[in-house]
ZANU-522823 format. One line per 10 residues: number of its first residue (from 1); their letters; for each residue x, y, z of C-alpha. Coordinates in nm, 4 decimals, always signed. Layout:
% residues N
NUM> a> X/Y/Z ~ ...;
END
This chain:
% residues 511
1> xxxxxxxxxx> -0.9313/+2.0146/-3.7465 ~ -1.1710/+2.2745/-3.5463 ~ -1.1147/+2.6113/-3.6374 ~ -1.1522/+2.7856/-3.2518 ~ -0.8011/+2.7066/-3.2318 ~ -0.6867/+3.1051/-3.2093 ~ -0.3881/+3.2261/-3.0206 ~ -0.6349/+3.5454/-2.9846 ~ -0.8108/+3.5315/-2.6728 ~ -1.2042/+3.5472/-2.6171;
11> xxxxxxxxxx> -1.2428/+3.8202/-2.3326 ~ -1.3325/+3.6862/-2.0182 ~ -1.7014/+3.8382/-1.9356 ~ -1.5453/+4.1155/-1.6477 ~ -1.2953/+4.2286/-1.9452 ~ -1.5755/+4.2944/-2.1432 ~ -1.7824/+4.4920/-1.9276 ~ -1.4991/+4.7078/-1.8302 ~ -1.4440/+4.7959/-2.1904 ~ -1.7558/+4.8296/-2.2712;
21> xxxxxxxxxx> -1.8388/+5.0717/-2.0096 ~ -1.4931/+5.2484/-2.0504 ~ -1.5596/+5.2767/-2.4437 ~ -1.8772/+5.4326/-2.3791 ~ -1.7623/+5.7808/-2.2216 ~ -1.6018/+5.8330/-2.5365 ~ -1.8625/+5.7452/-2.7178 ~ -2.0963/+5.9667/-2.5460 ~ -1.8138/+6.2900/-2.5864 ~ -1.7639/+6.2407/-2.9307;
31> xxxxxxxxxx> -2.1516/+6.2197/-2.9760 ~ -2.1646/+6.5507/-2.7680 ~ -1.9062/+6.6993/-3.0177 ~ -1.9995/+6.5392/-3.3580 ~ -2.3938/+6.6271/-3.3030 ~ -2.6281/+6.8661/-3.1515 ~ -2.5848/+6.9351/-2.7808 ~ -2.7660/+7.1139/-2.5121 ~ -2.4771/+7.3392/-2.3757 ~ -2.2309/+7.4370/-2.6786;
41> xxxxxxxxxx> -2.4244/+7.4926/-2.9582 ~ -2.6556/+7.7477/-2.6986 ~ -2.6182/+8.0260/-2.9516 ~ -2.8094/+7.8347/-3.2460 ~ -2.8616/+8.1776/-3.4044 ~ -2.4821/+8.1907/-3.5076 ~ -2.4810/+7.8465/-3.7167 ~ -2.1584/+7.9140/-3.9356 ~ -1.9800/+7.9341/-3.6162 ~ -2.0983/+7.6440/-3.4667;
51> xxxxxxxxxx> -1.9709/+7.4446/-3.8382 ~ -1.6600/+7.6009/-3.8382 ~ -1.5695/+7.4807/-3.4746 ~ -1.6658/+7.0828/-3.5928 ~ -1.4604/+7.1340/-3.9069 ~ -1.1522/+7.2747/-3.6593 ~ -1.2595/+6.9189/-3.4257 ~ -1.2158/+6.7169/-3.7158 ~ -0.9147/+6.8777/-3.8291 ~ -0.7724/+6.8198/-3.4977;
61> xxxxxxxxxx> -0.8871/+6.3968/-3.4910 ~ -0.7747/+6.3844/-3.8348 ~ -0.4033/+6.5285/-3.7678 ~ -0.4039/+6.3346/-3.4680 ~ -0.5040/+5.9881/-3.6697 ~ -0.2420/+6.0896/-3.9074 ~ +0.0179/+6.0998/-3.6495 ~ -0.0923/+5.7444/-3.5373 ~ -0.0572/+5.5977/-3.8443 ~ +0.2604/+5.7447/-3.8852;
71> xxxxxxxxxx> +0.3863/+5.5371/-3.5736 ~ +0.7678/+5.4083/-3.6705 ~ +0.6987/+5.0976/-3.4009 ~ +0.3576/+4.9907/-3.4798 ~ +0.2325/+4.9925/-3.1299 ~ +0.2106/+5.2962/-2.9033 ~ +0.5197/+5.2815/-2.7095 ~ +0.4807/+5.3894/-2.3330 ~ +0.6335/+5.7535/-2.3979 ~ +0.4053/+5.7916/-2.7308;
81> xxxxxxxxxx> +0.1319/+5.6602/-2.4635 ~ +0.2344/+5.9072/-2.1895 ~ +0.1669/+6.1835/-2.4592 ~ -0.1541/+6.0706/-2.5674 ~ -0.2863/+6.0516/-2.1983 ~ -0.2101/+6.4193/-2.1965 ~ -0.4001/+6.5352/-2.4392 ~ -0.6816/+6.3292/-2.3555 ~ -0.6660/+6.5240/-2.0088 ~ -0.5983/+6.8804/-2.1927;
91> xxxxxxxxxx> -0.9517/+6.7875/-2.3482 ~ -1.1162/+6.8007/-2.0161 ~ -0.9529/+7.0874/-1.9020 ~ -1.0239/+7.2661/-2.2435 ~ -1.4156/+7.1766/-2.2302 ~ -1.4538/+7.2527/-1.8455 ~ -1.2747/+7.6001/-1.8852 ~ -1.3903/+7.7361/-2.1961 ~ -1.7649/+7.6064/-2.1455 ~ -1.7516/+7.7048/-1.7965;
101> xxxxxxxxxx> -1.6429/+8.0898/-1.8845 ~ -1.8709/+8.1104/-2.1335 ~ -2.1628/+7.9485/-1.8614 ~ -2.0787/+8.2463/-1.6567 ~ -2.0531/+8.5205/-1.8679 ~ -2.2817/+8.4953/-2.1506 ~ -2.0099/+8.5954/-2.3614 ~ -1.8741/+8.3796/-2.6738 ~ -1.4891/+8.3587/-2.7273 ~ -1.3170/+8.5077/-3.0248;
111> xxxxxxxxxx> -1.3468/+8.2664/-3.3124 ~ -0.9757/+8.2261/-3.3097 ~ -0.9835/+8.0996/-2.9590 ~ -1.2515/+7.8726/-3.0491 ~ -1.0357/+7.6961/-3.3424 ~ -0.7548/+7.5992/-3.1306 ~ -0.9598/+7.4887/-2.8480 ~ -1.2034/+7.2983/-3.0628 ~ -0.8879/+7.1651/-3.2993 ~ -0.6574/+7.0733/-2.9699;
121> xxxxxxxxxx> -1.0316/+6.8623/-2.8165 ~ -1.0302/+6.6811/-3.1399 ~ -0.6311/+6.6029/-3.1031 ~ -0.7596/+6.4609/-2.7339 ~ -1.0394/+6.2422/-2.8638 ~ -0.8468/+6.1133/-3.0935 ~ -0.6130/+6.0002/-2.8806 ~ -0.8978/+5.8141/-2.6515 ~ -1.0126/+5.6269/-2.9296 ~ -0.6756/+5.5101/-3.0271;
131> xxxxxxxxxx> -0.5983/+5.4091/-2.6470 ~ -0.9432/+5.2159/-2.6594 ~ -0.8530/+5.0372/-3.0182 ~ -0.5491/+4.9653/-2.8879 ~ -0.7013/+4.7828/-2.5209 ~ -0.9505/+4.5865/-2.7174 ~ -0.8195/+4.5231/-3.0541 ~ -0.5521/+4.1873/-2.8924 ~ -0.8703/+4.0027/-2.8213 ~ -1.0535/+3.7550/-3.0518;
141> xxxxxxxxxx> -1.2152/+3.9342/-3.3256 ~ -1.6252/+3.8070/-3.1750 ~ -1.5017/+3.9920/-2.8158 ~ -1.4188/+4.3347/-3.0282 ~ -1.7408/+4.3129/-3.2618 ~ -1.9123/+4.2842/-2.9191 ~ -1.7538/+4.5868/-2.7582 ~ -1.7298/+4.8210/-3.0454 ~ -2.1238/+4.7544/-3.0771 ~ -2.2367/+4.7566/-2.7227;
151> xxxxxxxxxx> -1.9978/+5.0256/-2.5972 ~ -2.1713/+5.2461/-2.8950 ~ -2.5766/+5.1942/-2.7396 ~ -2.4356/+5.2254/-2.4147 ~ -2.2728/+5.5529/-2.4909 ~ -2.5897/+5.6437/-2.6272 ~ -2.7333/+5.6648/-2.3086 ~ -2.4581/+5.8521/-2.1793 ~ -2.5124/+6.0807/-2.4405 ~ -2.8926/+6.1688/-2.3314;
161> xxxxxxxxxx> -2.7557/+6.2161/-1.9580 ~ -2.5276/+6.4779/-2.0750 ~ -2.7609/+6.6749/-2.2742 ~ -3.0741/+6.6025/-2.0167 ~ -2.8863/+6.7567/-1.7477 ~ -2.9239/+7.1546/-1.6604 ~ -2.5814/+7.3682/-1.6771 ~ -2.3194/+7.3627/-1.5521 ~ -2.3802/+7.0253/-1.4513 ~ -2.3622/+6.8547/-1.8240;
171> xxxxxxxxxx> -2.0404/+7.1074/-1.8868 ~ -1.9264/+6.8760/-1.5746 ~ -2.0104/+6.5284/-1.7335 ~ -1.8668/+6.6238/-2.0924 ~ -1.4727/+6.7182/-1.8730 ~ -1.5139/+6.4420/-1.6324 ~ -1.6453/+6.1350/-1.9000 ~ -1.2671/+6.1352/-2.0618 ~ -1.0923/+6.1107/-1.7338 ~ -1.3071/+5.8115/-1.6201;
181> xxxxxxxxxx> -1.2616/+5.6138/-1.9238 ~ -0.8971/+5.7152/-1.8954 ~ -0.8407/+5.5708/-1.5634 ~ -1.1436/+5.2946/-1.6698 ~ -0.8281/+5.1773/-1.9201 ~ -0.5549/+5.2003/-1.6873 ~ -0.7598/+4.9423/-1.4449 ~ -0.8394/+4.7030/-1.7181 ~ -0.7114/+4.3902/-1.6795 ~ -0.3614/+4.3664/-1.8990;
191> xxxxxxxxxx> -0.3944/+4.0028/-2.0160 ~ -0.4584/+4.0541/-2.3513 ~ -0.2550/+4.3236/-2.3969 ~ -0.0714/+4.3574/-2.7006 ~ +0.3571/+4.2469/-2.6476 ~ +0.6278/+4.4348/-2.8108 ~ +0.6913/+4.1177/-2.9698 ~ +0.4298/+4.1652/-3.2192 ~ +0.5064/+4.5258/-3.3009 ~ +0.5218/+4.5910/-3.7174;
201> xxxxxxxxxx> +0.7266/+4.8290/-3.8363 ~ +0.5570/+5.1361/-4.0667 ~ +0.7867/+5.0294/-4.3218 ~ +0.6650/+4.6795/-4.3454 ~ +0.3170/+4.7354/-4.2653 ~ +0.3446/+4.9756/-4.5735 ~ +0.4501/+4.6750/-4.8052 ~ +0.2387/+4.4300/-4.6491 ~ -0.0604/+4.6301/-4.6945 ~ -0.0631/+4.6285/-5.0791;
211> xxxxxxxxxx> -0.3437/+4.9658/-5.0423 ~ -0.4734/+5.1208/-5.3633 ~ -0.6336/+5.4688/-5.3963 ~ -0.9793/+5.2904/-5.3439 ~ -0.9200/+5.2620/-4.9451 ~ -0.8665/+5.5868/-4.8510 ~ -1.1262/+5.7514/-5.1349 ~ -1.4070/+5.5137/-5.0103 ~ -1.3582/+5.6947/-4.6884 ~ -1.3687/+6.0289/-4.7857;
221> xxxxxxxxxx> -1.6979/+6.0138/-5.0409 ~ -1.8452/+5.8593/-4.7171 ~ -1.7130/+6.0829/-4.5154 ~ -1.8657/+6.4004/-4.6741 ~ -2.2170/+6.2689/-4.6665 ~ -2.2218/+6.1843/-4.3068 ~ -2.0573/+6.5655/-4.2502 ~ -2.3421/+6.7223/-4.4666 ~ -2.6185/+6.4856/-4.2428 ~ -2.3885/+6.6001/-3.8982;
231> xxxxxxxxxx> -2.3640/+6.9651/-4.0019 ~ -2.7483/+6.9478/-4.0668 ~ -2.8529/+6.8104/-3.7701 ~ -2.6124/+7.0800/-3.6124 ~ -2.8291/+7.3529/-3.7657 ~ -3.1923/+7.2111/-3.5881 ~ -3.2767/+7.3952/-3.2612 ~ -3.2009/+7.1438/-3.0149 ~ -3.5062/+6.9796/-2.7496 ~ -3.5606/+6.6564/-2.5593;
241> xxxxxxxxxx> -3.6849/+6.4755/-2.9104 ~ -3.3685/+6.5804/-3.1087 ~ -3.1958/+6.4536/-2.8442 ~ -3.3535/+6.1075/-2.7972 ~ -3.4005/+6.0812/-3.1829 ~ -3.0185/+6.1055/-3.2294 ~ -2.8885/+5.8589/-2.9644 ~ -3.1911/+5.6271/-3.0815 ~ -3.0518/+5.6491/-3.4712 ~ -2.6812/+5.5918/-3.3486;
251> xxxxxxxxxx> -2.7868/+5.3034/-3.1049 ~ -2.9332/+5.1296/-3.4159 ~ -2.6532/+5.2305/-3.6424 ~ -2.4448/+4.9907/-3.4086 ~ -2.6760/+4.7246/-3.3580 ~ -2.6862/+4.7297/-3.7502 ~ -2.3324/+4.6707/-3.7536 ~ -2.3460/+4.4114/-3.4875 ~ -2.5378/+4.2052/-3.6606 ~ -2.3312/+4.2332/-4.0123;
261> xxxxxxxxxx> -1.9860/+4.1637/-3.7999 ~ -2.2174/+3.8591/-3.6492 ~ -2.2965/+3.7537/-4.0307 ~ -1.9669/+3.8027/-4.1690 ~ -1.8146/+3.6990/-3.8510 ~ -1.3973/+3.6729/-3.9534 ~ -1.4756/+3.7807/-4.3161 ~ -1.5947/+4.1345/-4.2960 ~ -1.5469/+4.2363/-4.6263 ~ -1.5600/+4.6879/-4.7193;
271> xxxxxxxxxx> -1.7302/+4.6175/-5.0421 ~ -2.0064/+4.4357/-4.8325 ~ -2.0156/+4.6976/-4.6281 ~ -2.0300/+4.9757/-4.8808 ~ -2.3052/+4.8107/-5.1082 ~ -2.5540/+4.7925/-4.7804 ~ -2.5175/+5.1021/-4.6509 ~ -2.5049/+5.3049/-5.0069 ~ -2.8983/+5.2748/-5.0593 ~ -2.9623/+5.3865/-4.6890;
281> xxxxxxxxxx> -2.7930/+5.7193/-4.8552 ~ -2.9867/+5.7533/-5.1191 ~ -3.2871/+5.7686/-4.9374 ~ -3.1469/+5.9844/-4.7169 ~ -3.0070/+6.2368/-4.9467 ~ -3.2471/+6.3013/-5.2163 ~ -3.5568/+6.3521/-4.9402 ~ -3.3942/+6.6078/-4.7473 ~ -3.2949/+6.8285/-4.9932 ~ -3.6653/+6.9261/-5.0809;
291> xxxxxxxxxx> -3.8316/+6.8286/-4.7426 ~ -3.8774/+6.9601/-4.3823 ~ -3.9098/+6.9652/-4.0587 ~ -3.9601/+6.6398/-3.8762 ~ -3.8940/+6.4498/-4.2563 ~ -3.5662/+6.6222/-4.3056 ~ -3.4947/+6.5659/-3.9246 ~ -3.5345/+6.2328/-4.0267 ~ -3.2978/+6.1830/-4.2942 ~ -3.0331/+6.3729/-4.0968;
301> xxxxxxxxxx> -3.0634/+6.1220/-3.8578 ~ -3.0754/+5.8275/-4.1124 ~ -2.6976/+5.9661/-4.2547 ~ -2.5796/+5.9560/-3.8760 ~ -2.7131/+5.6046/-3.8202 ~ -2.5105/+5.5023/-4.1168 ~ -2.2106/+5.6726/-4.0039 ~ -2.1758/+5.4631/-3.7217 ~ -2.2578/+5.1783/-3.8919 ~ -1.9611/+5.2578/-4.1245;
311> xxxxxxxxxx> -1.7245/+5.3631/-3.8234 ~ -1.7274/+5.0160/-3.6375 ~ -1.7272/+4.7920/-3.9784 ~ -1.4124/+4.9512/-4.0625 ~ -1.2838/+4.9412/-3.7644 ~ -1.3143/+4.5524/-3.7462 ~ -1.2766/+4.4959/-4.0775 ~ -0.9233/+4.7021/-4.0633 ~ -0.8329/+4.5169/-3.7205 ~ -0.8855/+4.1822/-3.9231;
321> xxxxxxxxxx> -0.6856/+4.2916/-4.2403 ~ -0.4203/+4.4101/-4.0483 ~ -0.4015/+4.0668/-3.8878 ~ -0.4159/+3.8871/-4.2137 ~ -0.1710/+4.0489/-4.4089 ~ +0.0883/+4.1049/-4.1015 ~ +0.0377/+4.5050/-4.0735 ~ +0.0308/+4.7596/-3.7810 ~ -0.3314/+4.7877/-3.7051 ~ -0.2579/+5.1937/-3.6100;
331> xxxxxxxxxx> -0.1385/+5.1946/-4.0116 ~ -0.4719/+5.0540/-4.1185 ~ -0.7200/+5.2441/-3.8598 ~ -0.5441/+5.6052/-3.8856 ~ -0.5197/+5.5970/-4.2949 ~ -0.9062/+5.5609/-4.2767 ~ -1.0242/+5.7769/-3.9919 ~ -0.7740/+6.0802/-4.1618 ~ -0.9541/+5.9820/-4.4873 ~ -1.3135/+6.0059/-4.3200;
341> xxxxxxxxxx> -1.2145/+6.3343/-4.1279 ~ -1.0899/+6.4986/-4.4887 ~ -1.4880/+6.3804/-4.5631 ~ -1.6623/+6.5283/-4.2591 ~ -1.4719/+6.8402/-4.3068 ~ -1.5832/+6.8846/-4.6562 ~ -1.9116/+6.7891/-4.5749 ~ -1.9805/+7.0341/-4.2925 ~ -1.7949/+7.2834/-4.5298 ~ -2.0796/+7.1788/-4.7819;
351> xxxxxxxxxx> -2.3076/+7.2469/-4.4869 ~ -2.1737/+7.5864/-4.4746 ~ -2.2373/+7.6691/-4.8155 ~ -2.6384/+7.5472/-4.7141 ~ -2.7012/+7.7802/-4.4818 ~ -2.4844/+8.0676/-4.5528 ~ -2.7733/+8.3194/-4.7151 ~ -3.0200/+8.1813/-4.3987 ~ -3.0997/+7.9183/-4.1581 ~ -3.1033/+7.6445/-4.3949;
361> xxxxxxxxxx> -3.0872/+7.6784/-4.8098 ~ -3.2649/+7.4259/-4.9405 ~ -3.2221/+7.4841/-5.2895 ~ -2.7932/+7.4702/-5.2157 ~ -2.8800/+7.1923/-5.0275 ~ -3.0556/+7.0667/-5.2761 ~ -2.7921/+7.0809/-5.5360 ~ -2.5772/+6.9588/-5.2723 ~ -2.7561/+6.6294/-5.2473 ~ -2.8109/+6.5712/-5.6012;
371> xxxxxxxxxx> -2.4435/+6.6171/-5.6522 ~ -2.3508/+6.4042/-5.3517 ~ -2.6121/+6.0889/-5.5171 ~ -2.4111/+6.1040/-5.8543 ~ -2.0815/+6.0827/-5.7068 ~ -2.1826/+5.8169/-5.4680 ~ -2.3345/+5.6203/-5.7847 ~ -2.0407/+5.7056/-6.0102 ~ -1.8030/+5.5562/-5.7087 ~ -1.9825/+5.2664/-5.6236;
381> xxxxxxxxxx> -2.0529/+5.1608/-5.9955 ~ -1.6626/+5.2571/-6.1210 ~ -1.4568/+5.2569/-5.7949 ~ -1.2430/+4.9409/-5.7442 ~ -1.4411/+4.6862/-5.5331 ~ -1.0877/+4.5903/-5.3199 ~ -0.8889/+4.8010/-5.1680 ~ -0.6056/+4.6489/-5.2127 ~ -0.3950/+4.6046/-5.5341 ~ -0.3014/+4.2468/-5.4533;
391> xxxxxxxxxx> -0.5399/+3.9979/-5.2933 ~ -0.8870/+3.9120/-5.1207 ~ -1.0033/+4.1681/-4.9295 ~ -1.2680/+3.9419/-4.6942 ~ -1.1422/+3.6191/-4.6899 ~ -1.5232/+3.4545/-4.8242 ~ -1.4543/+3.1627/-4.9535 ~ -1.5862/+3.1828/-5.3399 ~ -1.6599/+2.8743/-5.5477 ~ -1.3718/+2.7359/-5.5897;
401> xxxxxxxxxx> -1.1738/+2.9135/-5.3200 ~ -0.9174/+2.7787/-5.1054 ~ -1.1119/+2.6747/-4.8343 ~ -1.3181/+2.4752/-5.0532 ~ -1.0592/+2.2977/-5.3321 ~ -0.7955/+2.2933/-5.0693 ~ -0.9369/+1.9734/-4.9220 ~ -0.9745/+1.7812/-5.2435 ~ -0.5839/+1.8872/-5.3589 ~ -0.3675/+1.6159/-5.4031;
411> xxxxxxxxxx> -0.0356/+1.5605/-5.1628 ~ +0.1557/+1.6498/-5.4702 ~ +0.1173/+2.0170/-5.3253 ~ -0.1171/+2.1002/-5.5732 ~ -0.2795/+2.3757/-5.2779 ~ -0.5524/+2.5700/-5.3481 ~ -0.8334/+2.6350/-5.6152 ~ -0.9086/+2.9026/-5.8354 ~ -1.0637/+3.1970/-5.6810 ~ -1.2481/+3.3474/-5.9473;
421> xxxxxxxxxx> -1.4238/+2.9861/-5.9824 ~ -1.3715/+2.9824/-6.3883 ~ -1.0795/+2.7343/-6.3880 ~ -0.7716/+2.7187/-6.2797 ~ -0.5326/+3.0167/-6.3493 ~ -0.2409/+2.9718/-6.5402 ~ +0.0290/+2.8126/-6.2583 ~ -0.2552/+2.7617/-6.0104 ~ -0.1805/+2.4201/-5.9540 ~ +0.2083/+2.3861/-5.9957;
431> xxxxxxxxxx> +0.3293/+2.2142/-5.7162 ~ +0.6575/+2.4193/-5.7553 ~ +0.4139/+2.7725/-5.7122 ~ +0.2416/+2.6390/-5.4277 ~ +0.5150/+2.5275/-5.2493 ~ +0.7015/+2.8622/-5.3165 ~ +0.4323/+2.9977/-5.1769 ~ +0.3911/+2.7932/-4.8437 ~ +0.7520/+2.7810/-4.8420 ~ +0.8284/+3.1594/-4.8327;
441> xxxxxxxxxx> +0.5125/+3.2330/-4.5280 ~ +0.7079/+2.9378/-4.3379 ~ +1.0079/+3.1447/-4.3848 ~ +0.8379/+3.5003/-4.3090 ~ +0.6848/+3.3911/-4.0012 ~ +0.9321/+3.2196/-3.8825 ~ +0.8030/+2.8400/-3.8317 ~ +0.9744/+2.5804/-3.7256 ~ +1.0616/+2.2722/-3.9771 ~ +0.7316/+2.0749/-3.7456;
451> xxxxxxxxxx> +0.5609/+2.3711/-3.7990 ~ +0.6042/+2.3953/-4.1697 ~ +0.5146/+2.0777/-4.1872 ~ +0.2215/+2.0812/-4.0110 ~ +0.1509/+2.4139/-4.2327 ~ +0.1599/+2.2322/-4.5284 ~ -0.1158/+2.0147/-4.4736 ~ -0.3143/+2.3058/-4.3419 ~ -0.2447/+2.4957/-4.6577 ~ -0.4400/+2.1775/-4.8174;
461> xxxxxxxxxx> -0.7181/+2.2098/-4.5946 ~ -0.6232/+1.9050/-4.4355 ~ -0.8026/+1.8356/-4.0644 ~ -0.6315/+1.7264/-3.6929 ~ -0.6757/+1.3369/-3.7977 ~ -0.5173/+1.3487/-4.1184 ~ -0.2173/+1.5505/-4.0127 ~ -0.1402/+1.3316/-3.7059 ~ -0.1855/+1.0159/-3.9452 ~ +0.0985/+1.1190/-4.2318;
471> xxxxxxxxxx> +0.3056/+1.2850/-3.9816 ~ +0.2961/+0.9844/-3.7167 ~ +0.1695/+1.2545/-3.4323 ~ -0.0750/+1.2648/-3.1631 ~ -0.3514/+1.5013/-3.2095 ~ -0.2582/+1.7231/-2.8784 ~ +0.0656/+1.7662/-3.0889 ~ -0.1158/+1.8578/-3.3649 ~ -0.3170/+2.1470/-3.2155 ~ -0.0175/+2.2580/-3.0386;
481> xxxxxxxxxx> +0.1726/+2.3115/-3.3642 ~ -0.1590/+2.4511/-3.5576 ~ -0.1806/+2.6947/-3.2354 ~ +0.1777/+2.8144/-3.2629 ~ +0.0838/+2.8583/-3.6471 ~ -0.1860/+3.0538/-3.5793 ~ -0.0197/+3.2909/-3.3302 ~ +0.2829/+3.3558/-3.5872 ~ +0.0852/+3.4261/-3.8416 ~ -0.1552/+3.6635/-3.6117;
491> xxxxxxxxxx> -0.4865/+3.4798/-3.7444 ~ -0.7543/+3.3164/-3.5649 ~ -0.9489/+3.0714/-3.8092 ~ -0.8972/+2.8599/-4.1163 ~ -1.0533/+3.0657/-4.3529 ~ -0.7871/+3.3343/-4.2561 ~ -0.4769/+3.1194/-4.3042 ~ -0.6183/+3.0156/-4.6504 ~ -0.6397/+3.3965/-4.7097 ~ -0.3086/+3.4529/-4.6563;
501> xxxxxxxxxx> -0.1905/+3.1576/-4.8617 ~ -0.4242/+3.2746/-5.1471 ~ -0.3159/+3.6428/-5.1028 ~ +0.0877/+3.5336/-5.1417 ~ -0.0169/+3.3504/-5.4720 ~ -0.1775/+3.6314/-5.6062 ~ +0.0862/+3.8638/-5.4894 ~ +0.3256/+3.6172/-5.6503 ~ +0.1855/+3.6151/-5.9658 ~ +0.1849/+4.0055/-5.9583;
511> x> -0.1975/+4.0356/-5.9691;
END
């Protein structure tokens, strides 16, 4: 059987470029916020304060993610929508106003002004994103990997418009940008948009999820790296270089993640992820606590470039989880981007501590990064390499695996392999497990007695002839079925039905 039979649809090419370019302006606003700008960080001499207003931003997208993942439904519901849309508007009235008085006056705003503003943007942005993840995340996982990568470079160049142009008229671009992509996603085409049909309650996204304290701790030991690189870049007197030098490093951070998604294309695994981007660190880290200028620059830059590269792997790799084990995908994305916000915060609060007797510290920033290397080592090295206390977390087929014994299994319903590939596991090949197995993911998805059928010899890794052979079927039926299948189950390949299959074994067996 072929395995592009997906009830998740490809974008057409127009969908695409509309996402992409709405994506972008958020892209390029949360760039503005995140790093150094020409237009709000104008009073460089004052760098606690301009620290403290990213750690209130951050405190605002990480409530705001919390909120999400919180959702009872599982989808944002058109009154939960209506709400978001307003905030996402407050944020351009909050950065036109406030950047506009100051602009005129010359005159900064009392710090405590500056929290709520700052914390009630990062609320708005928030809500964007989730609008965006939302629009793009029904499609076929290759049409996300392509917007999430190409709506990043693109947004890059947004970015340098913004900070190239002379007051007021980037304090224009940075209010107007959100409203664009806002009415940019009302004018997408709603073909792919997600039904209420396949909402997932919190409650059984929570058991269907099977997270362990890995997930959200990966996050936040990330997270405060990237925070101390942002917060540093933060502190560098902005010019025409810094600028082109950042969107260059985040442009590349996608395109690095592009071409991972496009290697592990349906199988985007986080311990992958972690173990390429964890040297990048290093290298940044230990440098930059004893260099400077254009070296530390550098490694600033480096930490940012990896940020992003982190942001849009998770963010596919927590669409395609959600998908395999039947979750909310708001559950999986807002537990991680609350865990990477408590990171940034820390991290810029580490920043703080760095250039509290002076510009910049090195020797606290030195300590800083030395401590920062041995907890990323410890972590990597003693940290659990799923996140998840039952199953695969990437669906790779290992010697062994399902997708690879499943074919050879006998009809007797002896199913799948062993995954560890050193035997089989004690009940492995019981007909009576496997069939439990197969039987109770018939039942949970609610399949038909064809469908089960038909599931059954899919569960053996049997193809479109075979099937239509024992079950006396044409092959059109056959794909029909295996479609159906496929949309019940929310996957989109093969190697993700096997994953489930393997997952409920494991689960099963109380692994």
């Amino acid at each position: 059987m072929s395995d592009d039979v997906s009830p998740r649809q490809a974008a057409s090419s127009a969908f695409l470029l509309v996402a992409v370019g709405g994506f972008s302006l958020f892209w390029a606003v949360f760039l503005s916020m995140l790093m150094r700008n020409s237009f709000l960080d104008v009073d460089i001499e004052n760098l606690w304060h301009h620290l403290v207003l990213r750690i209130a931003l951050f405190v605002g997208f990480g409530l705001c993610s919390f909120v999400v993942s919180r959702t009872p439904e599982g989808v944002i519901g058109n009154r939960r929508r209506n709400v978001m849309t307003a905030l996402v508007a407050l944020f351009s009235i909050i950065a036109a106003v406030s950047s506009a008085t100051y602009f005129i006056t010359q005159t900064a705003h009392p710090l405590g002004f500056d929290l709520i503003v700052w914390a009630l943007a990062g609320a708005g942005l928030c809500c964007l994103f989730f609008l965006w993840v939302e629009s793009v995340s029904a499609v076929s996982q290759a049409s996300i990997v392509k917007c999430l990568a190409l709506s990043v470079v693109c947004g890059c160049g947004f970015y340098l418009v913004i900070n190239m142009l002379p007051s007021p008229f980037n304090i224009a671009m940075l209010a107007v940008c959100p409203l664009i992509s806002l009415g940019i996603l009302k004018a997408l085409p709603r073909e792919t948009e997600r039904s209420s049909a396949e909402a997932i309650p919190l409650a059984e996204s929570k058991k269907n999820a099977h997270m362990s304290w890995a997930f959200g701790a990966i996050y936040v030991v990330y997270g405060i790296v990237f925070g101390l690189g942002a917060g540093s870049v933060t502190q560098i007197a902005g010019d025409a270089v810094l600028f082109v030098g950042i969107a260059v490093l985040a442009a590349l951070g996608a395109l690095a993640a592009y071409a991972f998604m496009q290697r592990f294309a349906g199988r985007i695994a986080q311990s992958n992820m972690l173990r390429m981007v964890f040297p990048f660190l290093v290298i940044a880290l230990v440098p930059m606590s004893f260099m400077s200028n254009v070296v530390y620059t550098l490694c600033n830059l480096l930490l940012l470039g990896a940020y992003v590269f982190v942001l849009l792997t998770s963010i596919a790799y927590e669409l395609q989880t959600a998908n395999k084990r039947r979750a909310s995908y708001l559950f999986f994305i807002g537990r991680s981007q609350t865990a990477l916000c408590v990171g940034l915060i820390a991290g810029y609060g580490l920043g703080l501590a760095a250039s509290a007797a002076g510009a910049i510290n090195l020797s606290v920033l030195s300590a800083i990064a030395l401590g920062l290397v041995v907890l990323l080592a410890a972590f990597v090295t003693f940290s659990p390499t799923e996140p998840f206390v039952h199953g695969t977390e990437n669906g790779e087929a290992s010697p062994g695996s399902a997708g690879e014994a499943g074919s050879a299994a006998s009809e007797d319903g002896a199913g799948a392999g062993d995954p560890s590939g050193e035997g089989p596991a004690r009940g492995e090949h019981e007909p009576g497990h496997w069939k439990a197995c197969c039987a109770t993911l018939a039942e949970r998805y609610g399949l038909s007695p064809r469908e089960t059928e038909v599931f059954y010899y899919l569960a053996k890794g049997r193809g479109i002839e075979h099937i239509q052979n024992k079950l006396f079927i044409s092959s059109h039926t056959v794909k029909t079925h295996t479609y159906n299948i496929y949309r019940k189950m929310n996957v989109g390949s093969r190697e993700e039905l096997l994953d489930i299959i393997e997952d409920e074994k494991r689960a099963q067996r109380g692994e």
